[in-house]
C-alpha positions, 0 to 999 in steps of 0.5 A: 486671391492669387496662391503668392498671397495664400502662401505668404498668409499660410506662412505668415510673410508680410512681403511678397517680394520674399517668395522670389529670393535667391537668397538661400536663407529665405528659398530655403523656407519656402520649401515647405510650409512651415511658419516662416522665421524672420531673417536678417538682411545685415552681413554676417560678423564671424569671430573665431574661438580656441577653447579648451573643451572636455571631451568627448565633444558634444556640438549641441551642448556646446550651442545650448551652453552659448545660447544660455550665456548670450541670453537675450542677446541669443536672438544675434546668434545665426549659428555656431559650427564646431570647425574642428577639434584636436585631441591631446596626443594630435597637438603639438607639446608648445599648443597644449602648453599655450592652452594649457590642455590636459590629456582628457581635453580636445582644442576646439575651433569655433566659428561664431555667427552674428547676424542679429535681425535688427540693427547691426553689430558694432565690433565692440559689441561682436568681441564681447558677445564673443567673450561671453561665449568663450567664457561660458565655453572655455575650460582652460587655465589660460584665457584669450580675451578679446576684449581686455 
């Protein structure tokens, strides 16, 4: 047995032509040996959120709190980075209308990444996976639904 084959057992790869990607989702977990993670091939589904959120904010909660609203549709979430986020005083007096943002709330920009392992995402379905989350997320009194 030849060290290809003793690394895809070690990390429990089926595919040997996985050890030569350049893609950097797969080289980057053949750098060490832990249990190699499935990683989808289908092109990424980005949708962006403006959510009114409580501040201070907190990125790891925000992910735990959309991870538990996705439920087992989670499997689909690659990942969410916080963008940016803008205090009360930063925003404009027409953007805090529109949100309808209190002194102690930030404007959050969200960028949702879909990639799920199997099959891919149809646009219907991506807008109400974004819907969910940005039920699950956001804390103003007016929405922006993508889905109506």
């Amino acid at each position: 047995m030849g060290l290809d084959r003793a690394l895809m057992l070690r990390k429990g790869s089926d595919d040997i032509r996985l050890l030569r990607a350049t893609e950097p989702r797969i080289a980057g977990q053949l750098l060490d040996l832990a249990p190699w993670r499935p990683v989808s091939f289908q092109p990424p589904v980005r949708r962006d959120l403006s959510v009114v959120a409580d501040a201070p904010v907190d990125a790891e909660l925000i992910g735990d709190t959309i991870r538990a609203a996705l439920g087992p549709a989670a499997e689909a979430l690659e990942s969410v980075p916080v963008l940016a986020s803008t205090c009360y005083a930063d925003l404009p007096d027409t953007a805090r209308r529109r949100l309808g943002l209190c002194l102690d709330q930030v404007n959050v920009l969200l960028r949702l990444v879909l990639r799920p392992l199997s099959g891919t995402l149809t646009d219907q379905r991506a807008n109400q996976l974004r819907d969910q989350v940005y039920a699950a997320v956001h804390r103003g009194p007016h929405h922006e639904w993508a889905i109506r």
